[in-house]
C-alpha positions as CSV (number, residue, x, y, z in Angstrom):
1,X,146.6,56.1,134.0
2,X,148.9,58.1,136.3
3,X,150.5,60.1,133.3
4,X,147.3,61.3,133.0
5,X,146.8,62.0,136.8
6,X,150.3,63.6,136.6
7,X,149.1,65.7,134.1
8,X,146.1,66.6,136.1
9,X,148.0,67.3,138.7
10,X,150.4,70.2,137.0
11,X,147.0,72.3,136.3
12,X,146.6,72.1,140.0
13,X,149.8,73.2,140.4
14,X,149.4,76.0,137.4
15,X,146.2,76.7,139.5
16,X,147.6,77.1,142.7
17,X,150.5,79.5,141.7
18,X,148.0,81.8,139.7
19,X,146.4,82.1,143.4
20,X,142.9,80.0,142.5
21,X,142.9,79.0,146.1
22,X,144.0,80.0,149.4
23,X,147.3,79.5,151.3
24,X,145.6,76.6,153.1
25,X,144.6,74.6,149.9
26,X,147.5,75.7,147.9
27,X,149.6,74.3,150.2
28,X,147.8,70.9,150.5
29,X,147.3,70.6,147.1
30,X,151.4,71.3,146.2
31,X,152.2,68.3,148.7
32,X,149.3,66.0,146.6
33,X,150.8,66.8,143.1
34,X,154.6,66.3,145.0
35,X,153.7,62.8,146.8
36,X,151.5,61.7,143.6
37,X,155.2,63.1,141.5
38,X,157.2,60.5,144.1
39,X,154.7,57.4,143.1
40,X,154.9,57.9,140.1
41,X,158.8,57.7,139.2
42,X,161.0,54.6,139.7
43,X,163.4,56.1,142.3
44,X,163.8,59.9,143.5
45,X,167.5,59.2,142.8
46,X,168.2,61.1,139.4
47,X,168.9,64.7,138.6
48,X,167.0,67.3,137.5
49,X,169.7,70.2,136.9
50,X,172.0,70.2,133.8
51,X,174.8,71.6,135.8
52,X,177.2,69.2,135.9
53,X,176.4,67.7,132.5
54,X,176.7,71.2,130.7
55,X,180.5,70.1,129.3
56,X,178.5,66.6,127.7
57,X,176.0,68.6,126.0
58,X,178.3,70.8,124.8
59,X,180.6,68.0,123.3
60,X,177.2,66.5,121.6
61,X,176.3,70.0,119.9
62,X,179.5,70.5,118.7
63,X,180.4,67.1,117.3
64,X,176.7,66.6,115.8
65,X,174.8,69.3,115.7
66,X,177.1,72.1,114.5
67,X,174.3,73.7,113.4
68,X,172.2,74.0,115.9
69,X,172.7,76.5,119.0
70,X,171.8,76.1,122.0
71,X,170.2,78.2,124.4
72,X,168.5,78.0,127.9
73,X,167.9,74.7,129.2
74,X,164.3,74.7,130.9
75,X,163.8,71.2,132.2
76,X,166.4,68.4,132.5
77,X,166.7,64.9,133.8
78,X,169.1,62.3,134.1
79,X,168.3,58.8,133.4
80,X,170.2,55.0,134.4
81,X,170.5,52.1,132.8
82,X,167.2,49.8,133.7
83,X,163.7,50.0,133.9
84,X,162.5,53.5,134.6
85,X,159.9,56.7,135.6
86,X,160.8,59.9,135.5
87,X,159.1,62.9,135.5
88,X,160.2,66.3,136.2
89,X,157.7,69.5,135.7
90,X,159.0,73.4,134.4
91,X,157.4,76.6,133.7
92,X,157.3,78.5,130.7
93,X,156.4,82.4,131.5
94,X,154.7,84.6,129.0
95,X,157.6,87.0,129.4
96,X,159.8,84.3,128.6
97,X,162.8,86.0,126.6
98,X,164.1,84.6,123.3
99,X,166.2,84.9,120.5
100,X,165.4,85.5,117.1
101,X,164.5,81.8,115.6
102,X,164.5,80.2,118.9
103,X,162.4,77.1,119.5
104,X,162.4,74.2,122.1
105,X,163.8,71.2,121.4
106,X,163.6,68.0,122.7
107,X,167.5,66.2,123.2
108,X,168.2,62.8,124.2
109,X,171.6,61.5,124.0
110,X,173.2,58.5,126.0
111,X,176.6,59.2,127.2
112,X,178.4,56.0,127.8
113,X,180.2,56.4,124.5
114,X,180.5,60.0,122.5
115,X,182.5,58.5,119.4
116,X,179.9,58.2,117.1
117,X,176.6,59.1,116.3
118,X,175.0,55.7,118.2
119,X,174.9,58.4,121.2
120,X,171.9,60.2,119.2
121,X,169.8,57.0,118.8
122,X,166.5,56.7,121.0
123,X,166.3,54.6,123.6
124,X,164.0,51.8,121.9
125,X,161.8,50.9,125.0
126,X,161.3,54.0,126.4
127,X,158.5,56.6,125.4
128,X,158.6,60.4,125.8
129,X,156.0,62.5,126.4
130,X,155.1,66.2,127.1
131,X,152.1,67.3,129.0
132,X,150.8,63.9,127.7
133,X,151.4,63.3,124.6
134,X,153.7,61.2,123.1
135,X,156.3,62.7,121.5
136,X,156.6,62.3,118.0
137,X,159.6,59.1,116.5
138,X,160.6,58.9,120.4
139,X,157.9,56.5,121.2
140,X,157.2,53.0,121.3
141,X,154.6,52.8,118.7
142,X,156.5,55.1,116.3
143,X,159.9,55.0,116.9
144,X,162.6,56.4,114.6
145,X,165.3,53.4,115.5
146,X,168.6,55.6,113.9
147,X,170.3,58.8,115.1
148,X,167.8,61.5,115.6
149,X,167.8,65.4,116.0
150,X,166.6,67.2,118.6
151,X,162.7,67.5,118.1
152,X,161.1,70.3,118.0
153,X,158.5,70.3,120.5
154,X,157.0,74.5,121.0
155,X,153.8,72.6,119.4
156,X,153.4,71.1,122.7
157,X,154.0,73.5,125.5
158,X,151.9,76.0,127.0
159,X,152.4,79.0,129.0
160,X,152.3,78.0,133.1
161,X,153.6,74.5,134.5
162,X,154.4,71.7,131.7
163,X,155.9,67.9,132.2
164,X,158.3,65.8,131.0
165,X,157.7,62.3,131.1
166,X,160.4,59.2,130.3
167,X,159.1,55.9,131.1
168,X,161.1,52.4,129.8
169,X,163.6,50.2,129.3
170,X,167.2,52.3,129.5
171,X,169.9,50.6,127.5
172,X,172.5,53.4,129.0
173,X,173.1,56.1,130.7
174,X,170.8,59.1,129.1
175,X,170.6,63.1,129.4
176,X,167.3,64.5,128.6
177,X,166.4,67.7,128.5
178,X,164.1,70.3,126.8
179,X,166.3,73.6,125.7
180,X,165.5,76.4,123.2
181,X,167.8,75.9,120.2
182,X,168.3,78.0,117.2
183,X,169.7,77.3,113.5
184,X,173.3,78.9,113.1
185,X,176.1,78.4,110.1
186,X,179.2,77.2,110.2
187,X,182.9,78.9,109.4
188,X,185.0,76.4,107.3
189,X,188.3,78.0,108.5
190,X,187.0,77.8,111.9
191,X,186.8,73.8,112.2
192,X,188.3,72.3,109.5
193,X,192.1,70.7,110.6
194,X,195.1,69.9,107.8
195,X,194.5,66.4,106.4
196,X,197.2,64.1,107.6
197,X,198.2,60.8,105.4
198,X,197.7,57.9,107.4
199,X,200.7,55.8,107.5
200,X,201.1,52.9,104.6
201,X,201.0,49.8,105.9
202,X,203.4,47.2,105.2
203,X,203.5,45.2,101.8
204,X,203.0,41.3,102.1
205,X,205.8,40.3,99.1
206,X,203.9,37.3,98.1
207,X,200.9,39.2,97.9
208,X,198.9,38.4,94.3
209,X,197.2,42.1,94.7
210,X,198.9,44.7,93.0
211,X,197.4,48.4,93.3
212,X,197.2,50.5,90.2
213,X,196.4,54.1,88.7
214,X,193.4,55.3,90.5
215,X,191.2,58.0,89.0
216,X,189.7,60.4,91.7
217,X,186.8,62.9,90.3
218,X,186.9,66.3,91.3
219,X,183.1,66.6,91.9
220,X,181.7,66.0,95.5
221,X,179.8,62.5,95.4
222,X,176.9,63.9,97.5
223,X,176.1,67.1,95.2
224,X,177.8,66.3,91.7
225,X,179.3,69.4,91.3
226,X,183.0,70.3,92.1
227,X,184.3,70.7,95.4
228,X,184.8,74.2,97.5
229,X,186.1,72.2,100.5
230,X,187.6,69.1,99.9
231,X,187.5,66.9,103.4
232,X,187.9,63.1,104.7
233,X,187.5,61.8,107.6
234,X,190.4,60.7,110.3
235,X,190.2,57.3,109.6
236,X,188.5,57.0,105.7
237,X,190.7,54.9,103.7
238,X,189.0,55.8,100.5
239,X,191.3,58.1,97.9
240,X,187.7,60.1,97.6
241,X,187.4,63.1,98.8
242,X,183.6,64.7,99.8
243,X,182.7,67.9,99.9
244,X,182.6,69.7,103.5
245,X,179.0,71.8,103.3
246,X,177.4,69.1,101.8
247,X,178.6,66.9,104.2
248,X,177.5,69.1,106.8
249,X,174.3,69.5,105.3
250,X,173.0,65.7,105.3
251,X,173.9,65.6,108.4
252,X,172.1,68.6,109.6
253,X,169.0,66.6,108.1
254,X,169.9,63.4,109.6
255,X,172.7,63.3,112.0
256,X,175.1,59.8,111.0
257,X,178.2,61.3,110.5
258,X,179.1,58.1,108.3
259,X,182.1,58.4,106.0
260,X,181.1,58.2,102.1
């Protein structure tokens, strides 16, 4: 019930900076939607500016998303381990000026541990929602439970004030924040470090396993067709190689950054 009283309450304020009322009212009415804000979230103790998580996000797009820009951050929020509420409204102005392909995205991304791709996962208990709504695989009733992209959410903004809702069980420390993002490509020679042998472990003498000839196909294992980049991972122990922009690729789709 009070997501949709908060809700409400951000078309007062909308209301109330077109200049509906007077400077009376629109003063009284700002304080209503700003106490009825504080009641609704868990503690008043969280952030709302990206500023001194700009060097996180930047890690995250670059290690996961490298195909994916991003842009202007419009509305952020900072979230703790626990049960929570938090809420944080943002305006989007008609004059609002973007970049060719530029769309908003929803990211979340928990940033106790940036190694893997477990940092893109959802928290499970915890619903998102914009102006409302639930915002599609980052909710409880339909949750995508593995590593997610950021969503696209332009669908559900509007022009004036919009909200931000994250309510639930935290299993981490989270970033959240909606930011316009748009598609770029990547440069091979630009990313892409020598391969370095990792050193051969020692042999057990009275070992019974004896390591033969091993056949290794020239065609990438994701595509079929033979390779143009030829990569592995730090720590793959396989002798086969994959195939960087399809690599890239999958990933782009569905971000697990899994060795093959």
């Amino acid at each position: 019930m009070l997501a949709h009283v908060m809700v409400l309450m951000i078309s007062v304020k909308n209301a109330c900076q077109s200049g509906w009322f007077t400077e009376k009212d629109t003063e009284e009415l700002s304080n209503l939607a700003n106490e009825i804000s504080s009641s609704f979230c868990s503690t008043l103790d969280f952030k709302t500016e990206p500023s001194s998580s700009l060097t996180i996000i930047s890690t995250i797009m670059s290690r996961f998303y490298p195909r994916l820009k991003m842009g202007q951050i419009i509305c952020f929020l900072e979230a703790k381990p626990g049960f929570g509420a938090f809420v944080n409204d943002f305006q989007i102005t008609k004059n609002t000026n973007l970049s060719k392909g530029e769309k908003a995205r929803l990211f979340v991304a928990q940033i106790d541990n940036l190694e893997t791709s477990l940092c893109l996962i959802t928290p499970p208990q915890v619903n998102f929602l914009l102006n409302g709504t639930a915002v599609g695989k980052r909710n409880i009733e339909l949750m995508d439970l593995g590593p997610q992209l950021p969503t696209p959410v332009s669908q559900m903004l509007k022009f004036g004030m919009n909200l931000l809702q994250a309510v639930g069980q935290f299993n981490g420390n989270y970033i959240i924040a909606v930011a316009y993002m748009s598609e770029i490509s990547t440069s091979v020679e630009a990313t892409l470090p020598d391969y370095e042998q990792p050193p051969v472990s020692s042999v057990d003498p009275d070992s019974e396993i004896i390591e033969g000839p091993s056949r290794i196909s020239l065609n990438c294992p994701i595509s079929f067709r033979r390779f143009k980049t030829p990569v592995k991972g730090n720590s793959c122990k396989h002798l086969q190689c994959f195939d960087f922009e399809n690599y890239v690729d999958i990933n782009s789709r569905r971000p697990s950054w899994r060795s093959l």
